[in-house]
C-alpha positions as a Markdown table, in Angstrom:
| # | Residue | x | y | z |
|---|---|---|---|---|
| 1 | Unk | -50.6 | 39.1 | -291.9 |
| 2 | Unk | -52.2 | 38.9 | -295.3 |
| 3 | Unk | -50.4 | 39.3 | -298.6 |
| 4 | Unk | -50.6 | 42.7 | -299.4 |
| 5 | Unk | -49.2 | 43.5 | -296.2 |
| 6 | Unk | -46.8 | 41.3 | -296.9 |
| 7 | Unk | -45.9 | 43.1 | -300.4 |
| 8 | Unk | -46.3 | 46.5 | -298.8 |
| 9 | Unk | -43.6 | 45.9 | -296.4 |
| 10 | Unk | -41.3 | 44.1 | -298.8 |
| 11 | Unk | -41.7 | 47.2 | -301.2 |
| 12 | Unk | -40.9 | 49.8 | -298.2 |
| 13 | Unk | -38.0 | 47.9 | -297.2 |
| 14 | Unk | -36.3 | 47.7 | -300.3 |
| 15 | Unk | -37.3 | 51.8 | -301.0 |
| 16 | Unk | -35.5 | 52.4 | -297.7 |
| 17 | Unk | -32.4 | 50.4 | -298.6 |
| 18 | Unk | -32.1 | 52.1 | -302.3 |
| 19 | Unk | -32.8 | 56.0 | -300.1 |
| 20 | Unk | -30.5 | 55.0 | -297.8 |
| 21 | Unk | -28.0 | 53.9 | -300.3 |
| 22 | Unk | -28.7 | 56.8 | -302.7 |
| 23 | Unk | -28.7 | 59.6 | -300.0 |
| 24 | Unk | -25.2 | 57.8 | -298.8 |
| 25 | Unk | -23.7 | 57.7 | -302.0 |
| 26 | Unk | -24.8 | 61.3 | -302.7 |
| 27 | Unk | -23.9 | 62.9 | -299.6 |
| 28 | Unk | -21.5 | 61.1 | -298.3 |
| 29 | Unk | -21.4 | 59.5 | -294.6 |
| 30 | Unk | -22.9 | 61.4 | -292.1 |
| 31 | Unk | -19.5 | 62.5 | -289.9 |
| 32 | Unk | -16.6 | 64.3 | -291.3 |
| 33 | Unk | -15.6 | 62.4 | -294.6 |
| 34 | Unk | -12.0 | 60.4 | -295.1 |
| 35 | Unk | -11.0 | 62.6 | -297.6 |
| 36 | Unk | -11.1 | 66.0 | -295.2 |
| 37 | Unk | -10.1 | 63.7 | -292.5 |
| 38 | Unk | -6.8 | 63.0 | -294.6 |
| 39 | Unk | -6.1 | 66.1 | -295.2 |
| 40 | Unk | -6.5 | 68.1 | -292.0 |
| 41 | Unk | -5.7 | 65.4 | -289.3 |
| 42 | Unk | -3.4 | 67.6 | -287.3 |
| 43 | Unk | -6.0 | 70.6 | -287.4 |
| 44 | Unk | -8.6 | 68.4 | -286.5 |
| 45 | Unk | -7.2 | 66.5 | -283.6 |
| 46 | Unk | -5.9 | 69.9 | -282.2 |
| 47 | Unk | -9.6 | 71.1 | -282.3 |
| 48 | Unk | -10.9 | 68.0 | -280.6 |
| 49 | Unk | -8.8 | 68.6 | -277.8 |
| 50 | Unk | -9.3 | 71.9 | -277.4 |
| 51 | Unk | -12.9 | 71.6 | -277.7 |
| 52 | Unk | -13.1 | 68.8 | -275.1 |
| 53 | Unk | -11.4 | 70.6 | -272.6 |
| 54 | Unk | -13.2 | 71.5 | -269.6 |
| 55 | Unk | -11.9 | 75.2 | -269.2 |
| 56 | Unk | -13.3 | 76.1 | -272.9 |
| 57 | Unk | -16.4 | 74.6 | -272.3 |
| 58 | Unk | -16.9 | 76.5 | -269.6 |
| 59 | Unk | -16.1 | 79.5 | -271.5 |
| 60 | Unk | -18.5 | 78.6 | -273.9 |
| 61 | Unk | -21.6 | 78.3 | -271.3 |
| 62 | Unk | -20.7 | 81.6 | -269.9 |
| 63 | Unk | -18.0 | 83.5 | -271.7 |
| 64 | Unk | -18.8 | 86.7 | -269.9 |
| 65 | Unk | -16.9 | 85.5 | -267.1 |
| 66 | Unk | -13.7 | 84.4 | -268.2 |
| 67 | Unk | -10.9 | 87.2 | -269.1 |
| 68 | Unk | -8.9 | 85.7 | -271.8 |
| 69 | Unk | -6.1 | 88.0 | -271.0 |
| 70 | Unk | -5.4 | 86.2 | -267.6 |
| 71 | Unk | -5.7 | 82.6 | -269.2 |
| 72 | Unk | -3.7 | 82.8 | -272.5 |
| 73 | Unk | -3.9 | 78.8 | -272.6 |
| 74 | Unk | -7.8 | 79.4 | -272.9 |
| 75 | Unk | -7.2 | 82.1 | -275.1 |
| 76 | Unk | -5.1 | 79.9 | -277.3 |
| 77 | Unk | -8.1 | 77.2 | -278.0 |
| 78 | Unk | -10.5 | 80.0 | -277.9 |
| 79 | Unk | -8.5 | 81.4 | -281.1 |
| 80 | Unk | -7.2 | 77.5 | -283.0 |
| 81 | Unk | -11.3 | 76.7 | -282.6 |
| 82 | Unk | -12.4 | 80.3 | -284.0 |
| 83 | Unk | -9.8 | 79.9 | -286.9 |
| 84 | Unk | -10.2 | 76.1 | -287.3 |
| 85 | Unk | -14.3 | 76.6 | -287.7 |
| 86 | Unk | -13.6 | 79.6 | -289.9 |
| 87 | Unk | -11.8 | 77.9 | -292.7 |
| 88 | Unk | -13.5 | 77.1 | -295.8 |
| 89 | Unk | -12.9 | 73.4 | -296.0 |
| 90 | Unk | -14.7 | 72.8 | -292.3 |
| 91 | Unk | -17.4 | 75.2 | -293.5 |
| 92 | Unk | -18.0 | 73.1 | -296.4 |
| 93 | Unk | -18.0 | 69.6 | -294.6 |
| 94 | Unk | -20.0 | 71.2 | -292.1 |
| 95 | Unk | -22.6 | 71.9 | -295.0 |
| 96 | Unk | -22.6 | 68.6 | -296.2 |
| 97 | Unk | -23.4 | 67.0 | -293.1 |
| 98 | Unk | -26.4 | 69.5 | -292.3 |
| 99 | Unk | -27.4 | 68.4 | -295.9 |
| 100 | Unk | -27.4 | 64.7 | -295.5 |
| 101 | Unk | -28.7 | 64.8 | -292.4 |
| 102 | Unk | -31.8 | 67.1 | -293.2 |
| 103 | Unk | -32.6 | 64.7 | -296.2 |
| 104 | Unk | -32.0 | 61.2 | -294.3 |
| 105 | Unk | -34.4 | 62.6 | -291.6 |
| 106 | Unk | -37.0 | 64.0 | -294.3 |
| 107 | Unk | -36.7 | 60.4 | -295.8 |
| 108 | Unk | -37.5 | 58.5 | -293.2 |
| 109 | Unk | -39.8 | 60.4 | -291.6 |
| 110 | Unk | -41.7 | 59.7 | -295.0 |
| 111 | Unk | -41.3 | 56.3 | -294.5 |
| 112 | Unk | -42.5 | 56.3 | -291.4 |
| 113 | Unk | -45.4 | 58.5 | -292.5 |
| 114 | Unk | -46.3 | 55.9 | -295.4 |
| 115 | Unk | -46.1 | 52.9 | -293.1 |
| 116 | Unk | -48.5 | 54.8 | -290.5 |
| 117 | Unk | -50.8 | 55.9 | -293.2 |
| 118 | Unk | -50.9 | 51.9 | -294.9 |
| 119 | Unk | -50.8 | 49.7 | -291.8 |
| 120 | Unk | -52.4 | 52.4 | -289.4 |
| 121 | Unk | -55.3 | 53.9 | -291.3 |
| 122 | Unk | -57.6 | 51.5 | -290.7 |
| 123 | Unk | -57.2 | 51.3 | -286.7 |
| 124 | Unk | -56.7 | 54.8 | -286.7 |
| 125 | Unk | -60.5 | 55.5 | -289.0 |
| 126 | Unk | -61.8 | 53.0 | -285.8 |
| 127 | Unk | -60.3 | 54.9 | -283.2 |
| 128 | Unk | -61.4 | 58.3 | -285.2 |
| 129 | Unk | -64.6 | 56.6 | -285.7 |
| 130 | Unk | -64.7 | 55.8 | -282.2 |
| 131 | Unk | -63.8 | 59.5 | -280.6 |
| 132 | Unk | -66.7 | 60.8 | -282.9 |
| 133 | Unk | -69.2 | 58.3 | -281.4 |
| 134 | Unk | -68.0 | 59.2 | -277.6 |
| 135 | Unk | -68.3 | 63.1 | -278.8 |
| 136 | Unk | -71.8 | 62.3 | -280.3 |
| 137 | Unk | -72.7 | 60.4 | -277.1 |
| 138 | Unk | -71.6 | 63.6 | -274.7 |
| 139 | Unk | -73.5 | 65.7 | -277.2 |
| 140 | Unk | -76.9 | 64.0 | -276.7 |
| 141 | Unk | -76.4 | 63.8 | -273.5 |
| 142 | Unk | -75.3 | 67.3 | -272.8 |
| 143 | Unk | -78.4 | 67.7 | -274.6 |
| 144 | Unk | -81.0 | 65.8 | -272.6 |
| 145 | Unk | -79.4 | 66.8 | -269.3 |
| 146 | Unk | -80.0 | 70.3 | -270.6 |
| 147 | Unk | -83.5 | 69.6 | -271.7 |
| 148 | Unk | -83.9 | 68.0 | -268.1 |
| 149 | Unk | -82.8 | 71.2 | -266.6 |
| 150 | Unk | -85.0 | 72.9 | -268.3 |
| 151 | Unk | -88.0 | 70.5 | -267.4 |
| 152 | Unk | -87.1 | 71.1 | -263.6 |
| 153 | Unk | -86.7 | 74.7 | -264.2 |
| 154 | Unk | -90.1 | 74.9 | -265.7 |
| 155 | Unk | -91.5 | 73.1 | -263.0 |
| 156 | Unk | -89.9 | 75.2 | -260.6 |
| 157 | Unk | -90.8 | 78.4 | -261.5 |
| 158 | Unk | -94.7 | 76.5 | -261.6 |
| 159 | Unk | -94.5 | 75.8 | -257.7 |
| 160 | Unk | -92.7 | 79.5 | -257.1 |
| 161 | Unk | -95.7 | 80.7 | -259.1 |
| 162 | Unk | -98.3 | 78.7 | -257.2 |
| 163 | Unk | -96.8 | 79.5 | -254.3 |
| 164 | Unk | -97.1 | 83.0 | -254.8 |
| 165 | Unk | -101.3 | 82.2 | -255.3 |
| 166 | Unk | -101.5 | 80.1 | -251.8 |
| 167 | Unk | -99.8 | 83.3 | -250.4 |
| 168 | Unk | -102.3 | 86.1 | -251.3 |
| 169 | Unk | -105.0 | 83.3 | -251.1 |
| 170 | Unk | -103.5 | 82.6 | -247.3 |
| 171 | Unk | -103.1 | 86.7 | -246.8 |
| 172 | Unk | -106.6 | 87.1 | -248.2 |
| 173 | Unk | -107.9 | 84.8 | -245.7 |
| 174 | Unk | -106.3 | 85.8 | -243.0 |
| 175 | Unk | -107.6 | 89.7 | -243.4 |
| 176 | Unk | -111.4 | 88.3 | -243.9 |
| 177 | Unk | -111.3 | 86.2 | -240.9 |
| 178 | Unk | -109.6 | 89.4 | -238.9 |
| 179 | Unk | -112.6 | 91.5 | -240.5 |
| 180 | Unk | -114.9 | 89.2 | -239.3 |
| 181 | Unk | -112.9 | 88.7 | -235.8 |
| 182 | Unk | -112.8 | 92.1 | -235.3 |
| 183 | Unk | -116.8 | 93.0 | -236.2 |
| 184 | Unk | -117.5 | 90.0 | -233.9 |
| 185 | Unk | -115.7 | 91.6 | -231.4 |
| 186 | Unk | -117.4 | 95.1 | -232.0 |
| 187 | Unk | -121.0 | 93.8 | -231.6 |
| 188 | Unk | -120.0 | 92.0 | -228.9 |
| 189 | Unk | -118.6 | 95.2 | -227.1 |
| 190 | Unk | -122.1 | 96.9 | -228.5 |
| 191 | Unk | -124.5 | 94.2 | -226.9 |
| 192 | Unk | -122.4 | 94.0 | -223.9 |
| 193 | Unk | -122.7 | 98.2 | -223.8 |
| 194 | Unk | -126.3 | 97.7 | -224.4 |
| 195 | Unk | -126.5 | 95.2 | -221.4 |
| 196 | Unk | -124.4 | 96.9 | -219.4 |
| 197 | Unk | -127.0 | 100.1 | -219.8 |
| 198 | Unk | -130.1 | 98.0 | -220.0 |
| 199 | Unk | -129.1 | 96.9 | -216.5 |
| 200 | Unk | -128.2 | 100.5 | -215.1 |
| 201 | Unk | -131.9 | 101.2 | -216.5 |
| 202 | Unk | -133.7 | 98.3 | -214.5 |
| 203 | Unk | -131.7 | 99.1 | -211.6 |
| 204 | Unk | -132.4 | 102.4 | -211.7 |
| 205 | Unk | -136.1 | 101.5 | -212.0 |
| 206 | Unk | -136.1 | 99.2 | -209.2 |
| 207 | Unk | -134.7 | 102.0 | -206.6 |
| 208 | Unk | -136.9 | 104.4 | -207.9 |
| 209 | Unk | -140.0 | 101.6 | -207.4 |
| 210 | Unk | -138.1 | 100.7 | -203.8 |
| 211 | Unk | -138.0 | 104.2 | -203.1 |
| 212 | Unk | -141.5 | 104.7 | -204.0 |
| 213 | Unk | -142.5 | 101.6 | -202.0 |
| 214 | Unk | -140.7 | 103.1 | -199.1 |
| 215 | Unk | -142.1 | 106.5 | -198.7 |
| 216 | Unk | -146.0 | 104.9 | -199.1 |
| 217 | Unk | -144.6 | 102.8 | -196.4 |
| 218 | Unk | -143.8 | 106.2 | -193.8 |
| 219 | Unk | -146.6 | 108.0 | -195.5 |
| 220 | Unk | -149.3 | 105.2 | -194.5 |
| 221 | Unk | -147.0 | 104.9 | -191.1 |
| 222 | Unk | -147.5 | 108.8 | -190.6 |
| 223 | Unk | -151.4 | 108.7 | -191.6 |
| 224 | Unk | -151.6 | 105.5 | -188.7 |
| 225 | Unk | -150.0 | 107.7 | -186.0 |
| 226 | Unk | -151.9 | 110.6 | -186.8 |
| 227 | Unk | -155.4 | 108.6 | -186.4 |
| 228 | Unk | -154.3 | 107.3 | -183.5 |
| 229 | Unk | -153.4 | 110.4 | -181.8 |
| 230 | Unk | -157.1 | 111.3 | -183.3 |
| 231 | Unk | -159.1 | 108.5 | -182.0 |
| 232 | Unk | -157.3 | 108.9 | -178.2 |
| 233 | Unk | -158.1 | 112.4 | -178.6 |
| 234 | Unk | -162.2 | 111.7 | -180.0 |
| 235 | Unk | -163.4 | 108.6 | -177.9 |
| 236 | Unk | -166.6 | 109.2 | -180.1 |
| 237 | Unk | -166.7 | 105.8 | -182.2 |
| 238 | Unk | -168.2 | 107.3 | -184.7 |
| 239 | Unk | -165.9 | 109.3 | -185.4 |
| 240 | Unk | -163.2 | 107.3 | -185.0 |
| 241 | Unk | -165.2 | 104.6 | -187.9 |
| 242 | Unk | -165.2 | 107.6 | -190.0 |
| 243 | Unk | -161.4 | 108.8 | -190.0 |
| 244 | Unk | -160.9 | 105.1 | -190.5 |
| 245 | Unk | -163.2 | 104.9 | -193.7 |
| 246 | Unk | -161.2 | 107.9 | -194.5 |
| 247 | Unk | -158.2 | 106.7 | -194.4 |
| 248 | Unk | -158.9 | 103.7 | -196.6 |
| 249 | Unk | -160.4 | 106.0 | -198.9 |
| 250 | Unk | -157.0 | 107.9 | -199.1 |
| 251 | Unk | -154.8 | 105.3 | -198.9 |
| 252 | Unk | -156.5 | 103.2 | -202.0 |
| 253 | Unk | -156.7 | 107.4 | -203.6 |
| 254 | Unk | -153.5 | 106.9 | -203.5 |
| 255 | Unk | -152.8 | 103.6 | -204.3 |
């Protein structure tokens, strides 16, 4: 403890003796004084008593329920403590001590304030000083989480937006290579329609050439038989050398 600590709590100590002092000396004690206490001993004491007792207290915590008429003992204190706090004298000692005790409790709660205000202010600017920094501190970092959010947000909405390009680059695709599927598929139903008729065509040509082949075949069969029946019918060989010339002649005429 340095010195002016030292002075400062000499000085408030001997204020506080001289306000105590003074505010005693002015005022008077802080109960009922000896002078009232002289004078109205019997009153008093009887209103002690009655105050004390258990029945009137419980009258005075719910006096609704009590009928004074059916309890004139309780009806007796009720009325010595109404008269005894309505006289004058009480009334004015009662004054008095709200007095003194409002100013004791004003002066040393300024006492108090004082001593807090010498021997605290300088823990109390730390501690202020302190809270201020911590406040500062949640600030900034309220800020930078908040300018981190926003960062993630940003980059966020990039890959949603990105995203959104690989879809109609995906969708795009997808309808070019069914385009390109289904043309595929179309010339491949053409060519196979195409081969499908180009067959009928050379099939068709092929029975026509078979049935062609065929009915030289009986026609040549038929001319045979009919020279034969000619030459057993003409044993001239001459004749029979000429229906054969003539028949070469036809069948390569018709060949």
């Amino acid at each position: 403890m340095n010195r002016k600590t030292k002075q400062f709590l000499i000085l408030l100590v001997s204020v506080a003796l001289v306000g105590w002092i003074g505010v005693n000396w002015l005022l008077g004690p802080p109960g009922l004084s000896e002078a009232y206490r002289s004078t109205h001993r019997a009153a008093h004491e009887r209103y002690i008593e009655a105050i004390k007792s258990d029945d009137y207290k419980h009258y005075v915590q719910r006096p609704h329920l009590f009928d004074l008429e059916a309890n004139p003992e309780l009806a007796r204190r009720v009325a010595l403590v109404t008269e005894y706090e309505a006289n004058e004298a009480f009334q004015a000692e009662q004054h008095r001590i709200h007095l003194y005790t409002l100013f004791f409790e004003l002066f040393n709660a300024t006492l108090v304030v004082v001593l807090i205000l010498r021997l605290a202010k300088a823990p109390l600017l730390r501690f202020l000083d302190e809270q201020i920094e911590e406040l500062r501190d949640k600030i900034n970092q309220a800020a930078r989480s908040r300018k981190s959010a926003l960062g993630r947000r940003a980059t966020v909405e990039d890959k949603l937006a990105h995203l959104h390009e690989e879809e109609l680059k995906v969708s795009e695709q997808t309808e070019r290579r069914l385009e390109r599927e289904l043309a595929e598929l179309a010339e491949a139903n053409h060519y196979s329609v195409g081969l499908h008729e180009r067959e009928l065509a050379e099939r068709k040509k092929a029975e026509v050439h078979a049935a062609e082949l065929a009915l030289r075949h009986e026609l040549v069969h038929q001319a045979v038989e009919a020279l034969t029946a000619q030459a057993k019918a003409n044993d001239s060989q001459e004749r029979h050398d000429t229906l054969i010339h003539q028949f070469t002649n036809d069948v390569e005429a018709r060949a």
